[in-house]
C-alpha positions in Angstrom: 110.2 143.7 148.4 110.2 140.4 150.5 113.9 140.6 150.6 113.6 143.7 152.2 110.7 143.2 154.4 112.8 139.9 156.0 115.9 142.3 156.3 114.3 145.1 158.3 114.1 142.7 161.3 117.9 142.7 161.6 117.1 146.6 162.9 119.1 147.5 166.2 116.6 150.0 168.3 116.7 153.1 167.1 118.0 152.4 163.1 115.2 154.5 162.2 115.4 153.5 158.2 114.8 150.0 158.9 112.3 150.6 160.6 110.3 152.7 158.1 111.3 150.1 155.5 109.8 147.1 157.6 106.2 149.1 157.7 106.9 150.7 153.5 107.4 146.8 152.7 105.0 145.3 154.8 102.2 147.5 153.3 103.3 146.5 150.0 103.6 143.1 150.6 99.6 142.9 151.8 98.2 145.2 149.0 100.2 143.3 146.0 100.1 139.4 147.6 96.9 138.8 145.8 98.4 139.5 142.6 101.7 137.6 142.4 102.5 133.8 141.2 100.8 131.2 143.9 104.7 129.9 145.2 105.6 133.8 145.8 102.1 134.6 147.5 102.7 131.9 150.0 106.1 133.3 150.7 105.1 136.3 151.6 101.8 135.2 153.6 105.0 133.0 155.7 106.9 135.7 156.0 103.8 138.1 157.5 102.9 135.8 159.7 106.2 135.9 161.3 109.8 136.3 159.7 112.7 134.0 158.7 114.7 135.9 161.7 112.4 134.6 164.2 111.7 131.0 163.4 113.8 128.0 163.8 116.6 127.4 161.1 115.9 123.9 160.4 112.1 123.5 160.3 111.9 126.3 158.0 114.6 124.9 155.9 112.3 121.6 155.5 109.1 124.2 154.6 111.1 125.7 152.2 112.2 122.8 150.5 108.7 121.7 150.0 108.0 125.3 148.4 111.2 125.2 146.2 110.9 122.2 144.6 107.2 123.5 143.2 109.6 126.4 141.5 110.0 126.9 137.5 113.9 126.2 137.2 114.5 124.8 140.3 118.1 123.2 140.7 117.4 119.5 141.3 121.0 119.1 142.9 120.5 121.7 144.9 117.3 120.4 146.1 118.9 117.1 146.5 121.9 118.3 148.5 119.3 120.5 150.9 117.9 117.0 151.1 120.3 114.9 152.2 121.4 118.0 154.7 118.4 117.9 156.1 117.8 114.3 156.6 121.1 114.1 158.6 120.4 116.9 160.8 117.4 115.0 162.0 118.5 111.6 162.1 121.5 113.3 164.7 118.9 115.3 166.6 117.2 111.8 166.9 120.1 110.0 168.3 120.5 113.1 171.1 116.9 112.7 171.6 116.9 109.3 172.5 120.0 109.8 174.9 118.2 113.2 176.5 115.6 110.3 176.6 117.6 108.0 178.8 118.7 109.9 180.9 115.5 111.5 181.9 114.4 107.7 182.4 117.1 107.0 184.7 117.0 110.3 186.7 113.6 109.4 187.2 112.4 112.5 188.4 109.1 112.6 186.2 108.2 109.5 188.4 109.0 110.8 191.7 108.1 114.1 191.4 104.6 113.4 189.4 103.5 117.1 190.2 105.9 118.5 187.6 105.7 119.0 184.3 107.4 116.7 181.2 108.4 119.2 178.4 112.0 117.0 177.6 110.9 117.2 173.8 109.9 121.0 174.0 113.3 121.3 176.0 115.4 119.8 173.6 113.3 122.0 170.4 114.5 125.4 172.3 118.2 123.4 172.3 118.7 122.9 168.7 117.2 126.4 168.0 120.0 128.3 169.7 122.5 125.7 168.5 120.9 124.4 164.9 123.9 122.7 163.8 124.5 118.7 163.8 128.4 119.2 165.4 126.9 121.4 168.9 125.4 118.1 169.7 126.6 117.9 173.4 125.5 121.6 173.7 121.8 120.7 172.5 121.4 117.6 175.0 123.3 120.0 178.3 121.2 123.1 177.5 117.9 120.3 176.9 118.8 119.2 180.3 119.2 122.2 181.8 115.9 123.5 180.3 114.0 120.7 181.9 115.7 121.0 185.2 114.4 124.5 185.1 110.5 123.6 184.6 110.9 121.4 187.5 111.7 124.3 190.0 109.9 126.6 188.6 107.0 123.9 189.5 108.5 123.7 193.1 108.0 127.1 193.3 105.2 127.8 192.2 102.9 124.8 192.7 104.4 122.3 195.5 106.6 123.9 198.0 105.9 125.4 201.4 107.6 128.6 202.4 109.4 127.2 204.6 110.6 124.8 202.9 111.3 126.6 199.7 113.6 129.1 202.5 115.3 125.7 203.1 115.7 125.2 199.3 117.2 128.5 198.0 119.8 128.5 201.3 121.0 124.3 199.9 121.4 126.0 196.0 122.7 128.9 197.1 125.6 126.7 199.2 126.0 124.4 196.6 126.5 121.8 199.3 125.4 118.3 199.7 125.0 118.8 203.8 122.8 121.6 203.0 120.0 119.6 201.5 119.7 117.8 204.9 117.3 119.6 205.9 115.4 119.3 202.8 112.2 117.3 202.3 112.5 113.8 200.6 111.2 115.3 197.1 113.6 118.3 197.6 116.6 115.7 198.2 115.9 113.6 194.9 115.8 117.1 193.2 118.6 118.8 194.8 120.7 115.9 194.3 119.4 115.1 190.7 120.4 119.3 189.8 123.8 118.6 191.8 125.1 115.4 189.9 123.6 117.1 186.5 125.4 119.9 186.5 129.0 118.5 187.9 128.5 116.0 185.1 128.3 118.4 182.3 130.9 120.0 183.6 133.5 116.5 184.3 132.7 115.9 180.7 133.9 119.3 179.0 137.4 119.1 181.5 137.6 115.5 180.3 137.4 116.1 177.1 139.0 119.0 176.7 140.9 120.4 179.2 138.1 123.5 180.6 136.8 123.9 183.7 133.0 125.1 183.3 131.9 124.5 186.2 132.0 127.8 187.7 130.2 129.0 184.5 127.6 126.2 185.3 127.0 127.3 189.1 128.2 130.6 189.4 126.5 132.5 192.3 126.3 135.9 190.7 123.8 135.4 188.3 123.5 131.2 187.8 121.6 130.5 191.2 120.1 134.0 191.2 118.5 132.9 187.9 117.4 129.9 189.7 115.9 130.8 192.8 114.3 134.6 192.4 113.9 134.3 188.6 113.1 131.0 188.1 114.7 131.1 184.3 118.3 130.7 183.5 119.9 132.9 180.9 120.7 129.9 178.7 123.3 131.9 177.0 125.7 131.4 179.6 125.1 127.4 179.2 126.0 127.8 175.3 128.9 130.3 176.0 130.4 127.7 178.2 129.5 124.7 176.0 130.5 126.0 173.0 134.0 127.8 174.5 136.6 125.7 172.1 134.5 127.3 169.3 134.4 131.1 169.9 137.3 133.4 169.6 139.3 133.5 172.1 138.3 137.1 173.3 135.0 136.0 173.9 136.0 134.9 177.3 136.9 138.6 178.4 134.3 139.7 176.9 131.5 137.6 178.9 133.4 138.7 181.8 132.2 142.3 181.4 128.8 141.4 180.6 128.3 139.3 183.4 126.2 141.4 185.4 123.6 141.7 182.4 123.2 137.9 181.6 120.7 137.8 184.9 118.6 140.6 183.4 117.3 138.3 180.3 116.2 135.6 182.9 114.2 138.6 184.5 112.6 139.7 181.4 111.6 136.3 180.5 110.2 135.9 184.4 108.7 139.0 184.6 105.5 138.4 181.6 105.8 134.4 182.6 104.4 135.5 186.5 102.2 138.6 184.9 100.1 135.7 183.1 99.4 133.6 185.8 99.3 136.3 188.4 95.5 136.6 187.9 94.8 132.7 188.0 97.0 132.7 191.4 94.9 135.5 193.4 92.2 133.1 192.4 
């Protein structure tokens, strides 16, 4: 029943029999969970507070080895092996933590812009959930970067800039051009510049090491900048498309190609509820 109840939220809209099956097991689940074996009843209270689908790989792997190991018959190797896994996942998100870490320090934009926000840690947690495995590490740190890159214009935006000068802003990121940021403010500059170098980085690396240029993937004006500027959120799929390229299929390529136009819509469905919650505080 819990098997099934975790599988229902695979449903595409519209599969109509998972859908029934997620409410059939669901009902179950609350009328029987007082009546089962303590290990299963706090199984299913996880999984009804929110499913396996919807939380992060690797923290729930280290709740679940903390439940399994309570089990009759558990396998001790198996448990062991899950283990050791587990303890060297972390100890390389640690090691990309502590470079995301360094480089934040040496960008010093949390210094010189003290009006925005510090979420690197969150940042880098929304990284290693879209890419969970140890071997996407340069993937985790970019999208991190991005991520936090984000939260400082969105703060721009919404908290610091003039109109005018915002005007200013989105014509220098919609350019792409180092002269354009001369009319910028001094915090603007730092920013501009900061976003600029970032992003050409990421990008020198990937062509360094392996012969692709991302860069237009990184910046591209169709639905990169107009993320940016009238979204405010970056679909971050197009980050892990382009940072994870050598490792999907080759048709992938043609196939984000044709899907282009849609990548802005996610931003704006992310934007839309974000603005909707603080509209009321704003009119204040």
């Amino acid at each position: 029943m819990l098997s099934l109840y975790e599988a229902s939220h695979l449903a595409f809209q519209g599969e109509i029999v998972l859908d029934e099956a997620r409410a059939f097991a669901s009902t179950h689940l609350m009328d029987i969970k007082e009546n089962i074996d303590p290990i299963l009843h706090k199984k299913v209270e996880h999984a009804l507070d929110m499913p396996l689908h919807w939380r992060s790989e690797k923290l729930e792997a280290r709740w679940y080895m903390d439940i399994y190991m309570r089990e009759e018959g558990m396998n001790s190797s198996l448990l062991e092996l899950a283990m050791l896994h587990f303890n060297i996942v972390q100890t390389t998100f640690q090691t990309n933590l502590k470079s995301l870490s360094r480089w934040w320090k040496d960008l010093g934009l949390g210094v010189q812009l003290s009006f925005t926000r510090d979420r690197l840690v969150e940042c880098f947690f929304w990284a290693a959930a879209m890419t969970p495995e140890p071997q996407f590490g340069r993937c985790q740190e970019a999208v991190a970067k991005v991520a936090q890159l984000i939260i400082i214009i969105d703060d721009i935006y919404d908290v610091y800039g003039t109109v005018n000068e915002l005007e200013h802003f989105t014509n220098a990121i919609d350019r792409w051009d180092l002269e354009a940021m001369e009319q910028l403010p001094e915090y603007m500059k730092t920013y501009f510049l900061a976003l600029y170098n970032s992003i050409n980085e990421i990008g020198y690396e990937i062509l360094k090491e392996e012969g692709r240029n991302v860069i237009p993937y990184l910046r591209n004006t169709e639905y990169l900048q107009t993320s940016w500027i009238s979204i405010g959120s970056l679909p971050m799929q197009t980050y892990v498309f382009a940072l994870l390229g050598k490792n999907l299929a080759p048709e992938s390529s043609d196939f984000a190609e044709k899907i282009s136009d849609i990548l802005p819509l996610g931003g704006m469905m992310i934007r839309l509820p974000d603005d909707l919650g603080t509209s009321t505080v704003c009119s204040h």
